[in-house]
C-alpha positions as CSV (number, residue, x, y, z in Angstrom):
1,X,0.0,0.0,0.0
2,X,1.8,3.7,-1.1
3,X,2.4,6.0,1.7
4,X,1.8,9.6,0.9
5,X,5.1,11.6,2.1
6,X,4.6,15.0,2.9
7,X,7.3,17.4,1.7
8,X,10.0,19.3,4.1
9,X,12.3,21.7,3.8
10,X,15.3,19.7,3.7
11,X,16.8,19.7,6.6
12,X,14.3,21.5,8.5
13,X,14.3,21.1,12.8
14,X,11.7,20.6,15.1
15,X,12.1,19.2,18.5
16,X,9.0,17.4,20.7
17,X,9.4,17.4,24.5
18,X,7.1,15.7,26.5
19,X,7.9,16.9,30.6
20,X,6.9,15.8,33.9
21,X,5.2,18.2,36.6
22,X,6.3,17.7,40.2
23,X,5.9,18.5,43.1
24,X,8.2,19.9,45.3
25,X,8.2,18.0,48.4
26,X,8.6,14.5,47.0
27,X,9.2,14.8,43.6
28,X,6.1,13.0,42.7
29,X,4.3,13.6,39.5
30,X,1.1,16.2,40.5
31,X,-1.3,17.2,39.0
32,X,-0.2,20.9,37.9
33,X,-0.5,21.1,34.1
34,X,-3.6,22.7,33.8
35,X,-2.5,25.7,36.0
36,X,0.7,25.9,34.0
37,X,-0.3,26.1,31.0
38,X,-3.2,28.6,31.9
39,X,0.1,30.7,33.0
40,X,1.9,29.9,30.1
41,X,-1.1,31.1,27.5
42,X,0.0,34.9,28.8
43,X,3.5,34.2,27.5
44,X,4.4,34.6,23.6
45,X,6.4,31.9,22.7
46,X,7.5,30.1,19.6
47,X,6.2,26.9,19.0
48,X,3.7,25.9,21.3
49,X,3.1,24.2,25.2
50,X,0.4,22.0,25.5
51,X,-1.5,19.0,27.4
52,X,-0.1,15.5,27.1
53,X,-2.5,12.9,27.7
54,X,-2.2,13.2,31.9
55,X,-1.9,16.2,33.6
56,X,1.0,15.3,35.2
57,X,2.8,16.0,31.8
58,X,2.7,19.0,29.3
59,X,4.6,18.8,25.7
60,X,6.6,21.4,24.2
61,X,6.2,21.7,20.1
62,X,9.0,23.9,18.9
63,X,8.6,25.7,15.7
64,X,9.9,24.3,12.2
65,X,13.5,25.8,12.0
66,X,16.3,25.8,9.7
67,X,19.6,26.8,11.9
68,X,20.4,24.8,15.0
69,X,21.5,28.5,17.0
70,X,17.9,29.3,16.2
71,X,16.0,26.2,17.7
72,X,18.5,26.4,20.7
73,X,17.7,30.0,21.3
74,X,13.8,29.3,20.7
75,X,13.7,26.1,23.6
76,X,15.6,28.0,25.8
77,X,13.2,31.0,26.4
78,X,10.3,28.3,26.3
79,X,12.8,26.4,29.2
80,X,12.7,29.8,30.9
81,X,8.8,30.5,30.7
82,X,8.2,27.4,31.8
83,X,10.5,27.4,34.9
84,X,9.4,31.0,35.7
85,X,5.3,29.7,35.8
86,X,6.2,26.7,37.8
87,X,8.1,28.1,40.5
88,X,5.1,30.6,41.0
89,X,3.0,27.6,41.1
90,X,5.3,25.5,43.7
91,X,5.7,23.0,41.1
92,X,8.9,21.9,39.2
93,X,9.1,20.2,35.8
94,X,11.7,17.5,34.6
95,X,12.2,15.4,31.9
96,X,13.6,11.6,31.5
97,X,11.9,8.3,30.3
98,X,9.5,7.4,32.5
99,X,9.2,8.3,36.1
100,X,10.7,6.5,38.8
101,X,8.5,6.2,41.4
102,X,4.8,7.2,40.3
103,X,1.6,5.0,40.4
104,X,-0.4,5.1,37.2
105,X,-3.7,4.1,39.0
106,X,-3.0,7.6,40.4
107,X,-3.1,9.8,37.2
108,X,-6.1,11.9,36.0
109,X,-6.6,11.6,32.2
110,X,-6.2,15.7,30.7
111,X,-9.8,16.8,30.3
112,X,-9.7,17.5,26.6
113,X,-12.3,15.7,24.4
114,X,-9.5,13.5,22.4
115,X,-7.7,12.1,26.0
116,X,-11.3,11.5,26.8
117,X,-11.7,9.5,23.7
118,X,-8.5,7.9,23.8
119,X,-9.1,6.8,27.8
120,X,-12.7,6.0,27.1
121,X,-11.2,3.3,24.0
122,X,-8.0,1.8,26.2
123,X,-9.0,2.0,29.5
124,X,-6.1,1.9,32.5
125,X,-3.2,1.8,29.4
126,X,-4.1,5.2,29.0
127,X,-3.1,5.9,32.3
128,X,0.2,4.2,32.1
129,X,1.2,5.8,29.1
130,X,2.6,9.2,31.5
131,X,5.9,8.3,29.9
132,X,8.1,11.3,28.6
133,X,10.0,11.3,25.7
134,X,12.1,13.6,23.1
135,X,11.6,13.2,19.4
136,X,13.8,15.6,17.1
137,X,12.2,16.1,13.5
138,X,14.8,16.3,10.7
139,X,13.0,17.5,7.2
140,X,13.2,15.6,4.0
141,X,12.2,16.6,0.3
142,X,10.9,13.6,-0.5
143,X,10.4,10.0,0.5
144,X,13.2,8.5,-1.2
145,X,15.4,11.2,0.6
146,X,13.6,9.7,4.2
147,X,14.5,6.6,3.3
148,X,18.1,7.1,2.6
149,X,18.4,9.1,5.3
150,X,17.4,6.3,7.1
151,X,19.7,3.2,6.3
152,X,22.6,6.2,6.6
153,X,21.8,6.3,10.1
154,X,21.2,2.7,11.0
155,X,24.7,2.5,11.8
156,X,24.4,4.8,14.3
157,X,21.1,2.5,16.2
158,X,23.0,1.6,19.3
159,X,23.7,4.9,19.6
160,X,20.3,5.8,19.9
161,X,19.4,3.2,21.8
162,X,22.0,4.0,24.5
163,X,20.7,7.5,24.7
164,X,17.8,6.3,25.2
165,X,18.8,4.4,28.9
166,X,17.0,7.4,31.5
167,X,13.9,4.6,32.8
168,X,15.4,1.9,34.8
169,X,12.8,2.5,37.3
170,X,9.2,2.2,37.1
171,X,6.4,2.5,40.3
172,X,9.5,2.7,42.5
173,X,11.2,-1.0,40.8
174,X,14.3,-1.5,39.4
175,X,13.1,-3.4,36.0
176,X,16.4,-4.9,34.9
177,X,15.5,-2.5,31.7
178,X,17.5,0.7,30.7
179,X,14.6,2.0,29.6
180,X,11.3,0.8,30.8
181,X,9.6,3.3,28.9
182,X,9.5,1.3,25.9
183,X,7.4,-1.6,27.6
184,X,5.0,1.0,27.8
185,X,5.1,2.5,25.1
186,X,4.8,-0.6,23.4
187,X,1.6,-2.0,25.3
188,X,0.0,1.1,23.6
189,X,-2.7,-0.1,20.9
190,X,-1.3,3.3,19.0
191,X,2.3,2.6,19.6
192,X,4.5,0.9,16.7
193,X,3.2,-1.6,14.2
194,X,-0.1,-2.3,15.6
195,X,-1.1,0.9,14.1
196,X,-0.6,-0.7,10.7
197,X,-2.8,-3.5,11.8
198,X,-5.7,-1.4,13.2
199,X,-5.7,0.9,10.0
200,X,-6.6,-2.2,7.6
């Protein structure tokens, strides 16, 4: 089945962040992300902070950019606005795979109407996917670029996938894993190849 590939400005960046919001006592994931990103809708920023699918989490979009100085610059006056709201807020924010220590049972889906539907369809795996993440977008012309691109950088897997060690921990366990956020990830319905199955 063809894929249709939409065109990038080669070379193009764009970074995803997905962050945790703790509080400041224990560290524990709270429930905060609804007050910070009512604070953060007074700030003009590039790019754009919004809900993830718990609100323990937010995500940070940056805009499409074309010079590395530029996207550095642009997340680091969102990094600022961010830790400027939380602190007013008594919360802090953090990134990593997965966090240590929290309780899924314990998370509250984000009230908007696609979270609802996603919850409503998958139930607690909703819950467990507060996992955190960073995904860097690299633009391509076409799809034959993507796909060279692609086996250029397979070389370079183990790379990734030691960058990827930050989870070792999960609801306060060591899991023998360097990252267990890719066991749940992967129990996602949405997650991987499944999607290809559920499409058909």
């Amino acid at each position: 089945m063809p894929l249709d590939f939409t065109s990038s400005q080669s070379l193009s960046m764009g970074v995803e962040l997905e962050l945790m919001v703790l509080n400041t006592h224990d560290y524990n994931l709270v429930r905060g992300a609804p007050d910070l990103l009512a604070r953060l809708e007074k700030v003009e920023l590039d790019g754009e902070v919004k809900p993830e699918i718990t609100e323990s989490m937010i995500e940070i979009n940056s805009a499409v950019n074309t010079r590395y100085g530029e996207l550095l610059a642009e997340l680091m006056r969102v990094r600022d606005a961010i830790g400027v709201a939380a602190e007013r807020l008594n919360i802090a924010v953090a990134g990593g795979g997965a966090h240590p220590f929290h309780k899924w049972k314990e998370r509250r889906i984000f009230p908007t109407e696609r979270f609802q539907r996603v919850s409503a369809l998958y139930g607690y795996l909703a819950k467990q996917f507060t996992v955190f993440g960073q995904h860097i977008h690299i633009g391509v012309a076409s799809g034959d670029d993507a796909v060279y691109l692609t086996h250029s950088l397979a070389r370079y897997i183990p790379h990734f996938i030691a960058l990827s060690a930050s989870s070792p921990f999960f609801q306060g366990v060591d899991t023998a894993f360097a990252s267990s956020r890719l066991n749940n990830v992967s129990a996602f319905p949405l997650a991987g190849h499944i999607v290809d199955s559920l499409a058909e």
